[in-house]
C-alpha positions as CSV (number, residue, x, y, z in Angstrom):
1,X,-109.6,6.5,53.7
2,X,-108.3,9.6,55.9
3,X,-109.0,7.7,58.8
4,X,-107.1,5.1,58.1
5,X,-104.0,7.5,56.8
6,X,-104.5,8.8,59.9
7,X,-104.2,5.7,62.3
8,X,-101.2,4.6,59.9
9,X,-99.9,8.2,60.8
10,X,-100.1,8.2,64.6
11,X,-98.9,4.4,64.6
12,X,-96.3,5.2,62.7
13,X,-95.0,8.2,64.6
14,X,-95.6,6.3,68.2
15,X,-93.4,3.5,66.5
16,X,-90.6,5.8,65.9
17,X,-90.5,7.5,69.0
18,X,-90.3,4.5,70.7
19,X,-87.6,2.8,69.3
20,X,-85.6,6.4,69.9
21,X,-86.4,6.3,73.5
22,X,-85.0,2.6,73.4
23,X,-82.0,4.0,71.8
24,X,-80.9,6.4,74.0
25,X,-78.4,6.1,76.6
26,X,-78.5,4.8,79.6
27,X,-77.2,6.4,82.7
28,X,-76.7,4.5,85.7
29,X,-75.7,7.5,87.8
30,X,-78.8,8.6,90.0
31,X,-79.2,5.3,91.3
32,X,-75.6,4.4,92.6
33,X,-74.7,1.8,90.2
34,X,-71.1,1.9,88.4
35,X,-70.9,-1.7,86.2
36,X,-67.4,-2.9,86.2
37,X,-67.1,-2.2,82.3
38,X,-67.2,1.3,83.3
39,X,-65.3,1.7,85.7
40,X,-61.9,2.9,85.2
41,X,-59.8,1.9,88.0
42,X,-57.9,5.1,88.6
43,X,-56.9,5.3,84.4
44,X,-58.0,8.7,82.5
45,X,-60.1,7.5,79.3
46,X,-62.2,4.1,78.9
47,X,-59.9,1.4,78.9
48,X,-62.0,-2.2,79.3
49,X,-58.2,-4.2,79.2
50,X,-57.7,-5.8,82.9
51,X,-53.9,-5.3,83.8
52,X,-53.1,-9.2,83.3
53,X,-54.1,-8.2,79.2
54,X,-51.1,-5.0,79.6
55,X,-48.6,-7.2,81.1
56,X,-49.1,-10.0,78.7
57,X,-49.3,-7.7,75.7
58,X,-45.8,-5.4,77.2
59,X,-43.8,-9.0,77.3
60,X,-45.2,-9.9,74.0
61,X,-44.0,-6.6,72.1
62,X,-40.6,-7.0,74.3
63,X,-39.9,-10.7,73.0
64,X,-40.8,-9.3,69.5
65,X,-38.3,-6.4,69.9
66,X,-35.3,-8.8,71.2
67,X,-35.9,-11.4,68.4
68,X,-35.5,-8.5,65.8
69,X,-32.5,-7.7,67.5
70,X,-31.1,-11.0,67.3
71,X,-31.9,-11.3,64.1
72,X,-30.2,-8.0,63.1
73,X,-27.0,-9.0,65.3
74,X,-26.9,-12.6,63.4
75,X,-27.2,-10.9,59.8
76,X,-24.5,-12.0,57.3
77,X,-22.9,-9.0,55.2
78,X,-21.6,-9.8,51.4
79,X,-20.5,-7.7,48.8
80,X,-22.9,-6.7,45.9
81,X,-25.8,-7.3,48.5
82,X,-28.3,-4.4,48.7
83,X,-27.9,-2.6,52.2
84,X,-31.0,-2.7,53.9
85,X,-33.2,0.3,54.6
86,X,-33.2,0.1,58.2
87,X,-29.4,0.6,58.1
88,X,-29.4,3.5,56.1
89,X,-30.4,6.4,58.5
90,X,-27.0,8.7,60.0
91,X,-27.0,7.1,63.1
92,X,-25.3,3.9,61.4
93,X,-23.0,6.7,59.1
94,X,-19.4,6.9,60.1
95,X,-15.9,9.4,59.6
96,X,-13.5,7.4,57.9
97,X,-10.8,9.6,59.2
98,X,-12.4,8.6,63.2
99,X,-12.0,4.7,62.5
100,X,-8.8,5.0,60.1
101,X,-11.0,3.4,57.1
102,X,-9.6,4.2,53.7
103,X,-11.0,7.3,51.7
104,X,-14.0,6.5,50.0
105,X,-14.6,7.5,46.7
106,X,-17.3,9.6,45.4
107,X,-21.2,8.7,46.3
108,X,-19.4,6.2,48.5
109,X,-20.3,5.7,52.6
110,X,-19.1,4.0,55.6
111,X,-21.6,2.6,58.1
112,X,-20.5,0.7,61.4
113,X,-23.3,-2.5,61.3
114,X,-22.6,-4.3,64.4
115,X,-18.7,-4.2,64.5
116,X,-18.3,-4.2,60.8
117,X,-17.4,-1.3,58.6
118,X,-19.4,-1.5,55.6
119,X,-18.5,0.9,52.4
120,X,-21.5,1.3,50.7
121,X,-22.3,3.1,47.0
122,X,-24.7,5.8,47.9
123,X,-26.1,5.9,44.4
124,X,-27.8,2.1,44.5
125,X,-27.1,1.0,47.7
126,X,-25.1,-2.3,47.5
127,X,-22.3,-3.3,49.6
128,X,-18.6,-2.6,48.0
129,X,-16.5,-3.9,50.8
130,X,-16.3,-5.0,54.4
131,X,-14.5,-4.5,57.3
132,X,-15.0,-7.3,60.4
133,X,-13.1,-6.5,63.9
């Protein structure tokens, strides 16, 4: 019986320590070798993209960004419509004294939306009134 504990044993442990050798990296760099996955082409980090992948994937994000844009610049304002999140931010906020807008009343903004001046309740968001140039 200890015998053969013992052969299971020393099988057992040869097994392991074989299948870890087989699991260790391999390193190509004594003999010369560099395989094109690894090779980096002059860019820091590991990057396995060819530059064909970048230019297509740059002028896909691009035509993305220009359809939101036109689909911003096409957007039709009404009255007692909910102003949309992305319009909220100060960059879109405007003086009403700099445009000559009338006053606006209390928890009440102007925003400037692609040429329109929009007066907007601050409290829930909708649109009160519109201004087109």
């Amino acid at each position: 019986m200890k015998k053969i504990l013992a052969v299971l044993a020393i099988s057992f442990s040869a097994l392991m320590t074989s299948s870890l050798s087989n699991a260790a990296p391999h390193f190509d760099q004594d003999r010369g070798y560099d395989h094109p996955r690894n090779s980096n082409q002059g860019k820091p980090g590991r990057d396995f993209r060819g530059d064909d992948d970048d230019d297509r994937m740059q002028n896909n994000r691009r035509m993305r960004e220009e359809r939101g844009v036109q689909r911003l610049q096409q957007h039709k304002w009404q009255t007692g419509y909910v102003m949309p999140q992305h319009y909220r931010g100060d960059g879109y906020k405007v003086d009403y004294r700099d445009y000559d807008l009338p006053k606006p009343g209390r928890s009440q903004q102007w925003y400037k939306i692609n040429n329109d001046y929009i007066l907007v309740n601050s409290e829930n968001n909708s649109i009160l009134r519109i201004l087109g140039l």
